[in-house]
C-alpha positions as CSV (number, residue, x, y, z in Angstrom):
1,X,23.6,-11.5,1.9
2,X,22.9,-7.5,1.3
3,X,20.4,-6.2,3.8
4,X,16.9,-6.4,3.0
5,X,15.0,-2.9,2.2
6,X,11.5,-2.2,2.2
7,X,10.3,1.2,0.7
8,X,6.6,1.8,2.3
9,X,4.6,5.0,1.1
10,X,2.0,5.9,3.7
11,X,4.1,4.3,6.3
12,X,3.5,6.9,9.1
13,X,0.1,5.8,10.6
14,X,-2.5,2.6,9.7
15,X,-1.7,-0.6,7.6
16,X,1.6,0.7,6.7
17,X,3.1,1.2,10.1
18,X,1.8,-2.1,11.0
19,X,3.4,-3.6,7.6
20,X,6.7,-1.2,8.7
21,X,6.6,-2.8,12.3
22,X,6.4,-6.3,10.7
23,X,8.7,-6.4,8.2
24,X,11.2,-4.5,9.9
25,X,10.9,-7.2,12.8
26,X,12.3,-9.5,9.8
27,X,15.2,-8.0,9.5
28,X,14.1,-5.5,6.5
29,X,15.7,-1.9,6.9
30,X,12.5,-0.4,6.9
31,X,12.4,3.1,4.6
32,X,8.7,4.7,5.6
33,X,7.2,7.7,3.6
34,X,4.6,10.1,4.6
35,X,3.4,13.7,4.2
36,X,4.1,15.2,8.2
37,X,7.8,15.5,9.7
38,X,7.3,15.3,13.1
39,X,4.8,12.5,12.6
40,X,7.0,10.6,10.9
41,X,10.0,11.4,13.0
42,X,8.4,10.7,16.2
43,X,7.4,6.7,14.7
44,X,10.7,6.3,13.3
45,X,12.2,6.8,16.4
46,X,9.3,4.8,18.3
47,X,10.6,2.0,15.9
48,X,14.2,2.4,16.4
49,X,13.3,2.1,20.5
50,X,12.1,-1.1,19.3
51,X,15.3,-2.5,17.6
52,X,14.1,-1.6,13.9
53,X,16.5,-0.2,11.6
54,X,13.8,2.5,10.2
55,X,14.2,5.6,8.0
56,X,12.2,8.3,7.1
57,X,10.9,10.5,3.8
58,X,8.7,12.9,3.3
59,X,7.5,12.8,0.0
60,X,4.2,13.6,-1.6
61,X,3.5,10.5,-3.5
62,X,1.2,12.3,-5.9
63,X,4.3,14.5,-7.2
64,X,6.1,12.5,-10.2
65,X,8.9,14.5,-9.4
66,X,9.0,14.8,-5.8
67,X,8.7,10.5,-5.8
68,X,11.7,10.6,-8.6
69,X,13.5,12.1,-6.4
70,X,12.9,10.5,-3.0
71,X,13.2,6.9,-4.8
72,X,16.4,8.0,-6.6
73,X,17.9,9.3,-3.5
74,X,17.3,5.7,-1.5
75,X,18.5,3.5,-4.9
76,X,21.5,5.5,-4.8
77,X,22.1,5.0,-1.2
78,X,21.7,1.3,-1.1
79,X,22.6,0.3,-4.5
80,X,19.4,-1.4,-4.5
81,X,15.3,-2.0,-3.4
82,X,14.1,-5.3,-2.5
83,X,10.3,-4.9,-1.8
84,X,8.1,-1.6,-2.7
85,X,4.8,-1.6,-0.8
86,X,2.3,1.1,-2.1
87,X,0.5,1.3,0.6
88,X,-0.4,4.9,-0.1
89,X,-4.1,5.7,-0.6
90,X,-7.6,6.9,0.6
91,X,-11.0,7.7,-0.2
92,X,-9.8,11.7,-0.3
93,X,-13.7,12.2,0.6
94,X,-17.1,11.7,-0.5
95,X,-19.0,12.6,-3.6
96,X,-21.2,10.9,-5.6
97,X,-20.6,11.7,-9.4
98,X,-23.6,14.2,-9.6
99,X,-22.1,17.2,-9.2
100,X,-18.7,15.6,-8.5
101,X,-15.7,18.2,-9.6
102,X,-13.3,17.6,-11.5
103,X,-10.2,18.6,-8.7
104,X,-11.9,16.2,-5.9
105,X,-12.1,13.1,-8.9
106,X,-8.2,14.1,-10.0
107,X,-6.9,13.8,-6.8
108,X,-8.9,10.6,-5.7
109,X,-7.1,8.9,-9.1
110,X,-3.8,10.8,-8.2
111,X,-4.0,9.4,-4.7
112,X,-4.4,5.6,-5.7
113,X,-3.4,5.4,-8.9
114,X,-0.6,8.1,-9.9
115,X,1.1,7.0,-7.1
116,X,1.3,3.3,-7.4
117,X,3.0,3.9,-11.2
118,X,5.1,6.7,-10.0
119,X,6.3,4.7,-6.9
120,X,7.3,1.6,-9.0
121,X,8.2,3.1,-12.3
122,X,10.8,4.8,-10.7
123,X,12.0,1.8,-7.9
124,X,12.1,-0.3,-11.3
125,X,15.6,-0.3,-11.8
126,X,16.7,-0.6,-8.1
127,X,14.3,-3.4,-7.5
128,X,16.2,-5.3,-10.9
129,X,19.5,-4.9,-8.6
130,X,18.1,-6.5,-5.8
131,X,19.3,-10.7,-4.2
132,X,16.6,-11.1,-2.4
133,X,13.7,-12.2,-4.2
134,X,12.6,-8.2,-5.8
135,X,8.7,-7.9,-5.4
136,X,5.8,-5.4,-5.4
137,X,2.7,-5.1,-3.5
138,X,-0.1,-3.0,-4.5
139,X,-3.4,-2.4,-2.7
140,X,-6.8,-2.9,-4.6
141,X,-9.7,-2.7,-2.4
142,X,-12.7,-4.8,-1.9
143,X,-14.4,-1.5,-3.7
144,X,-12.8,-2.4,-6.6
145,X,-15.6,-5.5,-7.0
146,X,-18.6,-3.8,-5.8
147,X,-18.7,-0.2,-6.4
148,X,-17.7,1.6,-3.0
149,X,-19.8,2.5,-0.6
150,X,-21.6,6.0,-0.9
151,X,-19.8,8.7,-2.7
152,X,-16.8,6.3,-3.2
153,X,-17.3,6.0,-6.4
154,X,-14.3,7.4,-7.8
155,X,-12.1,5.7,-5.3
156,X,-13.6,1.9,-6.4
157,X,-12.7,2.9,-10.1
158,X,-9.2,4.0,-8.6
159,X,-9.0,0.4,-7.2
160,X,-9.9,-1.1,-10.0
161,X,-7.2,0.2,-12.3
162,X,-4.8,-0.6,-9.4
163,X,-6.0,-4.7,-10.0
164,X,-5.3,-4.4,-13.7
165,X,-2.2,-2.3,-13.2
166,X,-1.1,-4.9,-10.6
167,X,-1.9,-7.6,-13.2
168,X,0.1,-5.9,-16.4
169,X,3.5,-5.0,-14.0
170,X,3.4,-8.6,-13.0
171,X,3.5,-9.6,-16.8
172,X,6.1,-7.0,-17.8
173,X,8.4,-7.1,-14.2
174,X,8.6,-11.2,-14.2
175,X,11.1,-11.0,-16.9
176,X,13.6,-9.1,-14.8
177,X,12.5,-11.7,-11.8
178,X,10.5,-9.2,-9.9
179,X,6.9,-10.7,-8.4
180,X,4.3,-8.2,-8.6
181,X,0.9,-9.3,-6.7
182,X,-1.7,-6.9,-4.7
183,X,-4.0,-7.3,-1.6
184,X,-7.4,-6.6,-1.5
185,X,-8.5,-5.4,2.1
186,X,-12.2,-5.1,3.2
187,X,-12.9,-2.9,6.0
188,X,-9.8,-2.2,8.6
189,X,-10.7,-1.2,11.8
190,X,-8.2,2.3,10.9
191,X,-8.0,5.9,10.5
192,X,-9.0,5.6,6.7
193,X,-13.0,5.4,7.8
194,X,-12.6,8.7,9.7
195,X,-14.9,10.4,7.5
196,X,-17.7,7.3,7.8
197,X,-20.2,7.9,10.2
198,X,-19.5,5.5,13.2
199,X,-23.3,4.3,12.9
200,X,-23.0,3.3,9.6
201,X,-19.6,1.6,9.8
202,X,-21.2,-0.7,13.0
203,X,-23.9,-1.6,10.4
204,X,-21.1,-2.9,8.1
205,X,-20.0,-5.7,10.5
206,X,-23.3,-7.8,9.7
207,X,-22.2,-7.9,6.0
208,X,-19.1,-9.6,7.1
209,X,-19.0,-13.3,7.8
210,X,-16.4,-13.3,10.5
211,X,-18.4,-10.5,12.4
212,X,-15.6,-7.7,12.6
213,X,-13.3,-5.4,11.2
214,X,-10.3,-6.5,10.2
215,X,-7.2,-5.3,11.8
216,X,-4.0,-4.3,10.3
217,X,-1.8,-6.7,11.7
218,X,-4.0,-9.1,10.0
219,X,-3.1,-7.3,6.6
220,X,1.1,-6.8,7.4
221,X,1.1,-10.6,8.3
222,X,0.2,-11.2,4.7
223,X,1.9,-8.8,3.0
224,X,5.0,-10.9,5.2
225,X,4.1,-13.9,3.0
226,X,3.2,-12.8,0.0
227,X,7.2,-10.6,-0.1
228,X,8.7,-13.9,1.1
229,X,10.0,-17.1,-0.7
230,X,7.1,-19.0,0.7
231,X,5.5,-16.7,-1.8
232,X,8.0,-17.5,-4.8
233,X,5.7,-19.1,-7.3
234,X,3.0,-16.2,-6.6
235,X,2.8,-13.8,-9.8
236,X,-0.2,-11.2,-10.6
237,X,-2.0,-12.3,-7.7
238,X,-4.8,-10.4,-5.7
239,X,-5.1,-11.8,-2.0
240,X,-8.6,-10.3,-0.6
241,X,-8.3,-9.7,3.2
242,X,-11.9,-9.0,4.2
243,X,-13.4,-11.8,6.7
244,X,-16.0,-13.1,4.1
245,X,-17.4,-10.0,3.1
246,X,-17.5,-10.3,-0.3
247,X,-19.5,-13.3,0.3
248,X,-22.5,-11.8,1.8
């Protein structure tokens, strides 16, 4: 069997190291993307110490033709893509929509939206050449049901188009045998809530059943499963990862 590859925008830092560390500890040739050179360099070769075949490109995932390009290059390379995680996304800051601009809402949509089509539309026809079970993961957010926090606003709408985006590629792709599905993480104890105050995330933890933050092993090891044939019958889905807080 071809080896496995794993394309992972936003893969230099967070929940997609952690989902780069994991898969590549499956046997996946791990391919991370991410905005800083040496950043990147110095984790592909911390993973490389660690026996994973990983890869690095810097792409920004909010340029179509930038991402064209990077995903092109790769396809070409390997004659195929098995599993495209869009793990690329953030808040981008706060604003509430009062006096919200119009370049700070554009580049929160660009951020979490553009990039999830550009990523896919343009791994589409690698991912139809792939043996291994071809599948997508997209990442919602627990915003994407309640609104955001304050001055997240933007970002839950950005969410939210990801869900039904994840649900309309699942419809489309499943003809050409490729699984689509998303997760839905609550709040991960990462670098993504650098711009909350620390006060105010501590307060968070009593709105979550399980009494923490999540972590973002906790988010890899499901991404694991839901790319895997234990996965196989799994089309369209959105797994939330969020220790019971939506439930409080």
């Amino acid at each position: 069997m071809e080896n496995k590859i794993a394309l992972i925008t936003g893969a230099t830092r967070g929940i997609g190291l952690a989902v780069a560390e994991t898969l590549g500890r499956e046997g996946y040739k791990v391919i991370l993307n991410g905005l800083l050179e040496d950043e990147g360099q110095k984790v592909v070769t911390d993973l490389k110490n660690n026996g994973i075949d990983a890869e690095l490109y810097i792409c920004d995932v909010t340029d179509e033709k930038a991402v064209d390009k990077m995903v092109n290059e790769i396809g070409t390379k390997y004659g195929h893509i098995d599993t495209v995680i869009n793990n690329a996304g953030g808040l981008g800051g706060r604003e509430k929509f009062e006096g919200m601009t119009t370049e700070f809402y554009r580049r929160v949509m660009a951020l979490n939206l553009d990039s999830t089509l550009f990523v896919t539309r343009a791994a589409i026809p690698y991912l139809k050449n792939s043996k291994n079970l071809p599948s997508i993961i997209n990442y919602t957010s627990i915003a994407a049901y309640n609104g955001g926090g304050p001055g997240a606003g933007v970002y839950s709408a950005a969410k939210g188009a990801v869900l039904t985006m994840t649900r309309s590629m699942a419809k489309e792709l499943i003809a050409y045998g490729i699984r689509v599905n998303a997760i839905s993480p609550g709040t991960i104890d990462t670098a993504f809530h650098s711009a909350t105050n620390k006060d105010i995330m501590e307060s968070w933890k009593s709105g979550i059943a399980i009494g923490r933050f999540g972590e973002s092993k906790e988010v890899a090891d499901i991404i694991s499963f839901l790319v895997s044939e234990k996965a196989s019958y799994l089309v369209g889905e959105v797994i939330q990862i969020n220790g019971g807080q939506a439930y409080l």
